[in-house]
Each structure stands twice: as C-alpha cells, then as structure tokens.
C-alpha atoms as a printed R data frame, in Angstrom:
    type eleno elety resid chain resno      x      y       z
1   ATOM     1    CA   UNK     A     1  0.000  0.000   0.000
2   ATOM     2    CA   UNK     A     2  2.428  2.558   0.890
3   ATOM     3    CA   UNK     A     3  3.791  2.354  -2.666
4   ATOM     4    CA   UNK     A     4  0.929  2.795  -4.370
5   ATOM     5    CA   UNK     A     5  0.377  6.041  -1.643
6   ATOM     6    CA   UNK     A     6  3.461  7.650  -3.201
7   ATOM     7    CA   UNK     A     7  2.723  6.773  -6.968
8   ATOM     8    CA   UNK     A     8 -0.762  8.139  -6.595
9   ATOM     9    CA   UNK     A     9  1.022 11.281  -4.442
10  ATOM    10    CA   UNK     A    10  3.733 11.938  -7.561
11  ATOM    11    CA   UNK     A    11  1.045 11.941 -10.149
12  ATOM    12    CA   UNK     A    12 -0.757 14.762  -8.236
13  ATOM    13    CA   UNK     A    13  2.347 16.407  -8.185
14  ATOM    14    CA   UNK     A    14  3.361 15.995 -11.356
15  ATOM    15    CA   UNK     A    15 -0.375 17.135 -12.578
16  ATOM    16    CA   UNK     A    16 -0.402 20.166 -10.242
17  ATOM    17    CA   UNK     A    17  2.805 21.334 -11.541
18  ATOM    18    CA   UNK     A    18  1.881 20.607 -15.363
19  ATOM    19    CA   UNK     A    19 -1.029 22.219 -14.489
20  ATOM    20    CA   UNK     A    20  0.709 25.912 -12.929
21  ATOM    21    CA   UNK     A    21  2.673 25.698 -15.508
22  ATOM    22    CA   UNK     A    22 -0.269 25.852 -18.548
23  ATOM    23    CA   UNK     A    23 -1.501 28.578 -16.614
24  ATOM    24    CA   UNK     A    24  1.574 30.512 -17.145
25  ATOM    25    CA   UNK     A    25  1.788 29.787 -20.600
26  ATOM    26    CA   UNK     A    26 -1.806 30.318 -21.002
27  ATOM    27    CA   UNK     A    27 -1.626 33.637 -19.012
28  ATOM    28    CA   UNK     A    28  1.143 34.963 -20.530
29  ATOM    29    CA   UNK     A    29 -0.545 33.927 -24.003
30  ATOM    30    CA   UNK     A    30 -3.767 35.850 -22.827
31  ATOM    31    CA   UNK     A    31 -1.616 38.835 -21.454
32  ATOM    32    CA   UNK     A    32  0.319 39.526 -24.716
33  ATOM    33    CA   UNK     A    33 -2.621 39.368 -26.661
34  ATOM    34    CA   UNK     A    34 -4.819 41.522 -24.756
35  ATOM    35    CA   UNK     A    35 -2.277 44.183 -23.493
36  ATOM    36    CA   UNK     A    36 -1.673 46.741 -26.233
37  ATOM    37    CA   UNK     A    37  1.893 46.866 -27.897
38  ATOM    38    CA   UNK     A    38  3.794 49.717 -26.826
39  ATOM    39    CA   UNK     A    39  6.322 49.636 -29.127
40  ATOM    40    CA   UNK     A    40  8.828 50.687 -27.108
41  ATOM    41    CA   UNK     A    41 12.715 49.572 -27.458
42  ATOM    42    CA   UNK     A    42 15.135 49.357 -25.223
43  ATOM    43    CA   UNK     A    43 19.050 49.580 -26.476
44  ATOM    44    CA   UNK     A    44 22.053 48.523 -24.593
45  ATOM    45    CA   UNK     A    45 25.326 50.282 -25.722
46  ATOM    46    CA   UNK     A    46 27.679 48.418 -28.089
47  ATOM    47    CA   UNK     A    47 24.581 47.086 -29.683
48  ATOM    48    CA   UNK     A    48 23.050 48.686 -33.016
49  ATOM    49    CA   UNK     A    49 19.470 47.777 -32.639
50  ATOM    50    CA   UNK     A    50 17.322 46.717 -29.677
51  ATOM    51    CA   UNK     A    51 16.878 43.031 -31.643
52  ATOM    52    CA   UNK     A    52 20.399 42.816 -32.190
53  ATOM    53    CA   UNK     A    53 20.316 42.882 -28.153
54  ATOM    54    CA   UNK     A    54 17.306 40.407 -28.157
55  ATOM    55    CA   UNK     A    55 19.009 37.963 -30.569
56  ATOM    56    CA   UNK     A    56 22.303 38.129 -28.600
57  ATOM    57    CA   UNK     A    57 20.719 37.692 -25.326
58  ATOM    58    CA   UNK     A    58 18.387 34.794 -26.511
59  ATOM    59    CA   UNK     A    59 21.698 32.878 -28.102
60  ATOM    60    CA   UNK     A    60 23.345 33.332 -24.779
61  ATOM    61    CA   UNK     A    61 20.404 31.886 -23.292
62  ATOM    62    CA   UNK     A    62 20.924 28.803 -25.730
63  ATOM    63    CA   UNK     A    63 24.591 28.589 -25.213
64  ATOM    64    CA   UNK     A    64 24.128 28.240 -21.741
65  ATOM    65    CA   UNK     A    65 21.141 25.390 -22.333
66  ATOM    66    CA   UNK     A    66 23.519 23.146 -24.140
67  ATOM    67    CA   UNK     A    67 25.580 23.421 -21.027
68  ATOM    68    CA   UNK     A    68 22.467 22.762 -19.497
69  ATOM    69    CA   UNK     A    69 21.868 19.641 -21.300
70  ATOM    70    CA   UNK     A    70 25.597 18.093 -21.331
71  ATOM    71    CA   UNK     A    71 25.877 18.931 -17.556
72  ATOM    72    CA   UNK     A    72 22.173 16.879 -16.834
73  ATOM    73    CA   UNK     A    73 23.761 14.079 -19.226
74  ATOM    74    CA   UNK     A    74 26.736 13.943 -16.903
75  ATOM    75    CA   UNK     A    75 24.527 14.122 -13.830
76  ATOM    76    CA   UNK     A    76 22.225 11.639 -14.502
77  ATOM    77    CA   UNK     A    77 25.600  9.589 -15.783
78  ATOM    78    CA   UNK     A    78 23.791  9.170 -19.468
79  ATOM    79    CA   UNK     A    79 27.236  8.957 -20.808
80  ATOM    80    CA   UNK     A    80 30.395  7.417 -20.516
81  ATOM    81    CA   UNK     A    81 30.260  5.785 -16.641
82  ATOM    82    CA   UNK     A    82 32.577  7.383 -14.205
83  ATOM    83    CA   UNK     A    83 31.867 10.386 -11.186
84  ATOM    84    CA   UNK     A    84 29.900 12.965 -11.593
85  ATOM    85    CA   UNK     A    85 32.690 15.900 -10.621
86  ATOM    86    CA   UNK     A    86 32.148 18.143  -7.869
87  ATOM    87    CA   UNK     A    87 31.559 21.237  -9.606
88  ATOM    88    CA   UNK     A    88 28.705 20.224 -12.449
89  ATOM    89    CA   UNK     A    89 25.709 20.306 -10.056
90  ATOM    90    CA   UNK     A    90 26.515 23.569  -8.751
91  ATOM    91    CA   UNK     A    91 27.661 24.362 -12.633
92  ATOM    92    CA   UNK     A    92 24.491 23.395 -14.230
93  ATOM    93    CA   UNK     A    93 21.905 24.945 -11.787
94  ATOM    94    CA   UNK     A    94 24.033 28.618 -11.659
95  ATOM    95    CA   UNK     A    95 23.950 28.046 -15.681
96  ATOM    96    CA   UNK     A    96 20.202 27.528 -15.889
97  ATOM    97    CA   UNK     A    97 19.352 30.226 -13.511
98  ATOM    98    CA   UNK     A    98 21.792 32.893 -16.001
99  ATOM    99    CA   UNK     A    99 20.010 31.340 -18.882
100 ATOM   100    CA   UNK     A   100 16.457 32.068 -17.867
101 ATOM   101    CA   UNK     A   101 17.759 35.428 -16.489
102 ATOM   102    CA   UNK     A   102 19.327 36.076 -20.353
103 ATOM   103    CA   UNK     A   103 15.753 35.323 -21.189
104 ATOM   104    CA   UNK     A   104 13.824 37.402 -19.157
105 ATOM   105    CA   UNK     A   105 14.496 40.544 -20.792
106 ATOM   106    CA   UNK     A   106 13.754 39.525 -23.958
107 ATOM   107    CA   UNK     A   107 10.243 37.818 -23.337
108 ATOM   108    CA   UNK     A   108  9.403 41.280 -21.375
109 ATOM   109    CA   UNK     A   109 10.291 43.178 -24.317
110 ATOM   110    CA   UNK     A   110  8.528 40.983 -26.915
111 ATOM   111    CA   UNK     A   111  5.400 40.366 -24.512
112 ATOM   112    CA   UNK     A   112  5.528 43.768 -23.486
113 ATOM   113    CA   UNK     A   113  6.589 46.110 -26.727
114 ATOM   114    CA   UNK     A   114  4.965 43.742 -29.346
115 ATOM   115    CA   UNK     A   115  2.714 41.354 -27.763
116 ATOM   116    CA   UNK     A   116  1.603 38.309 -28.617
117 ATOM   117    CA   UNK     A   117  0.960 38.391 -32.458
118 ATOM   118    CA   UNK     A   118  0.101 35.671 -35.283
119 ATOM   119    CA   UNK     A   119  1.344 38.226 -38.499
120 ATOM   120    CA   UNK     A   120  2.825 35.056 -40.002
121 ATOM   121    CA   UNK     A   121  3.007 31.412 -39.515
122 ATOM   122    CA   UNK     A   122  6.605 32.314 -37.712
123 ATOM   123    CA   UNK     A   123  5.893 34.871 -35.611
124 ATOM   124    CA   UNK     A   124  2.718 33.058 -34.640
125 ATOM   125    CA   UNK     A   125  4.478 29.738 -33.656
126 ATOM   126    CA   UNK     A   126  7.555 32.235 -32.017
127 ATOM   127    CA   UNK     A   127  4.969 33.430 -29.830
128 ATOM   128    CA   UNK     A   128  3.364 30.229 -28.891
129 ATOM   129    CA   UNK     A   129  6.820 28.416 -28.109
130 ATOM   130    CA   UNK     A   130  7.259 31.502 -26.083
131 ATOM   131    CA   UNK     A   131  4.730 31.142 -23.867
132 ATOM   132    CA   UNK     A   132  5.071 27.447 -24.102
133 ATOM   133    CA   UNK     A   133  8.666 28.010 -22.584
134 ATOM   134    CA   UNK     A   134  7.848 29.758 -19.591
135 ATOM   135    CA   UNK     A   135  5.348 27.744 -18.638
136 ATOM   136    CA   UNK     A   136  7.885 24.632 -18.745
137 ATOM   137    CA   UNK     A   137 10.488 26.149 -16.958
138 ATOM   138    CA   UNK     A   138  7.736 26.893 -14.464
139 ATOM   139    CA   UNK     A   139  6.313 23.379 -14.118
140 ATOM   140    CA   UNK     A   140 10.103 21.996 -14.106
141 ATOM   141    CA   UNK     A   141 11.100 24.305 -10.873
142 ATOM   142    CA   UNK     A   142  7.756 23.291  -8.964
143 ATOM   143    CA   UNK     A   143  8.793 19.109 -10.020
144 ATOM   144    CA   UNK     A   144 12.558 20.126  -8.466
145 ATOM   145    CA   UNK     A   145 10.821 20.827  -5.215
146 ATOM   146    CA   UNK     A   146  8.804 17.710  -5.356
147 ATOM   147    CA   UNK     A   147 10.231 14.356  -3.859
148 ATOM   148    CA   UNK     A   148  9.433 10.572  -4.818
149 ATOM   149    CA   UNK     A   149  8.808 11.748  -8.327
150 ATOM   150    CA   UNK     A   150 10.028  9.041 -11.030
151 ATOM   151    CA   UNK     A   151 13.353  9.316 -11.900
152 ATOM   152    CA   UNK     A   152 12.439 10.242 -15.869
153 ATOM   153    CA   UNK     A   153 10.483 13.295 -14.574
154 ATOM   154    CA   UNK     A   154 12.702 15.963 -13.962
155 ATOM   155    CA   UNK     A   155 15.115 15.253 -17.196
156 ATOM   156    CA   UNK     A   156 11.935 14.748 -19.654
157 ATOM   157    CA   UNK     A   157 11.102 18.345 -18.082
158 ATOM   158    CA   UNK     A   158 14.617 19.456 -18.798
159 ATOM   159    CA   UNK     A   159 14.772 18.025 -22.368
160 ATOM   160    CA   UNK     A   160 11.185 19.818 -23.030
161 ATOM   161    CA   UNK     A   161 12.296 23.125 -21.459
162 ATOM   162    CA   UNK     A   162 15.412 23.261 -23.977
163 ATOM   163    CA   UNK     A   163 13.442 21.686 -27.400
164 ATOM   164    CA   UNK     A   164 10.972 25.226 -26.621
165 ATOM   165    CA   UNK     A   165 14.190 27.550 -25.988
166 ATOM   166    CA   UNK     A   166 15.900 26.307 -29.149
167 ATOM   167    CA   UNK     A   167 12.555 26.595 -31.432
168 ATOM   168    CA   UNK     A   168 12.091 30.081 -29.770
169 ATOM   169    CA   UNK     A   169 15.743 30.842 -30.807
170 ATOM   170    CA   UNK     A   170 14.982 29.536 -34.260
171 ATOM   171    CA   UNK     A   171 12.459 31.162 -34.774
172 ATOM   172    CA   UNK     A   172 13.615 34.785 -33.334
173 ATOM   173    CA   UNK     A   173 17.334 35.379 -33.084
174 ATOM   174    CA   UNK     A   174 18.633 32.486 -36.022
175 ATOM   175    CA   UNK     A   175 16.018 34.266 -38.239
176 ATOM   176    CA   UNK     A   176 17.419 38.142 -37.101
177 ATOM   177    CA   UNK     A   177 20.876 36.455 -37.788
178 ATOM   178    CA   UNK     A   178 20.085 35.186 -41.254
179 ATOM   179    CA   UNK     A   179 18.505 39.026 -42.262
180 ATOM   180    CA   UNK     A   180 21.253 40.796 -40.777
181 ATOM   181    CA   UNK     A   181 24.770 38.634 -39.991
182 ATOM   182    CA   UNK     A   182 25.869 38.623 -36.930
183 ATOM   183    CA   UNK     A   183 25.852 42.203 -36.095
184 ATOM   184    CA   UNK     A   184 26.250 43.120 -32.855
C-alpha cells in the first residue's frame, strides 16, 4: 500500500505542476494578446538595434542550455560511466538560472513592446513556443521541489524546457541572424 500512496502522491504532483505551468503559458498567451503593444525599445550600448540585443541575449540563453543539457547528461551519468565531478551540479543549476535570467528581458520586451501576435506562420508559432517556454520552466522548478517523483520526470522536463528555448531561438534570433549577420 504505501507504494501505491506515493505513486498516486507523484502523479498529483506531477499534474499540479503541469497544471501551474499551462496557466503561465496560457496567461502569458492571454496577457500579450490583450495588453496593447507599446512599441517601445530598449538599447544597450555596443549594440546597433534593440533586436540585435534580443538575438544576442536569446543565443546566450541557448549557449548556456547546451551546457544545461551536457551537464544533466553527466549528472544523470547518461554517458560514458565514471563520477559525476564536484563542480557540475553547482555548474548546471548557476547556468540555468543565467540562462532564464538572459531570457527574461527579452520575453518582457517581446510580450511587453509587441505582444503576442500571429502576423505570419513564424511569428505566430515564435509566440506560442514563447509562452510554451515559460510555462515549462515553471512546471520543471515546482517538479525540483517535489520528492518521490520518477526518476524520468525531472530530465523529460529538462529536455522539453530546452526543445521550446531552441525553437524560440529559431524562430527569433537564427532568423534576425540570417537578415542581418551577426551584427552586434
């Protein structure tokens, strides 16, 4: 009995957690659509253009996820067997908390300054794997909280936090990148 106590008390918190999270996504979906654009821009010397800074702040963001996701493989020892060194845990969460910290800026501009839009098929799906992102990264930091979750949980949540970051990347700062080079 007491096993099937903590299965039945991990699904709950793996449902509440999915569950916060679509609400952020869904919220922030609702709030970019509703608020109106205010166009605004926000430069940071050295930079030519506001979404010069966006693209360059979202590709640090993705630099420091592929840390992300070699530091989890060595974590959860998906690679070549051996220890874990001392310095990747503490490595991996500092790197994910600068990563969503590159990103906050630039979801605040884009949610804020230009709202969520559907103009064209990329700009629609940009904003939709926007959303979609921080309502992942949400539901992964409640299931890091949680304990007696199964052991696939937290690195499925990982895996699905980075797949939106990249296809947000893709479709924002690779496509900037492709117009303009890689001006900074």
């Amino acid at each position: 009995m007491p096993f099937r106590a903590a299965t039945a008390r991990s699904g709950v918190a793996l449902l509440a957690a999915v569950a916060a999270g679509a609400l952020v996504a869904v919220g922030l979906g609702v709030f970019g659509r509703v608020h109106e654009p205010q166009f605004f821009a926000i430069n940071v010397a050295g930079f030519s253009s506001p979404t010069s800074v966006k693209s360059w702040m979202a590709t640090l963001s993705v630099a420091l996820g592929l840390f992300q996701m070699g530091s989890a493989v060595v974590m959860y020892r998906l690679g070549p067997r051996g220890r874990v060194p001392a310095w990747i845990v503490p490595a991996h969460v500092w790197s994910g908390r600068l990563a969503v910290l590159a990103s906050v800026p630039v979801a605040v501009h884009c949610l804020y300054a230009l709202g969520f839009a559907g103009t064209d098929t990329r700009v629609l799906f940009h904003s939709l794997f926007g959303c979609f992102f921080y309502g992942v990264f949400v539901t992964k930091m409640i299931l890091l909280t949680r304990r007696g979750l199964p052991g696939w949980v937290i690195p499925l949540a990982g895996g699905v936090l980075f797949f939106a970051l990249v296809y947000v990347w893709l479709t924002s700062a690779l496509w900037f990148f492709q117009l303009n080079g890689l001006v900074i």
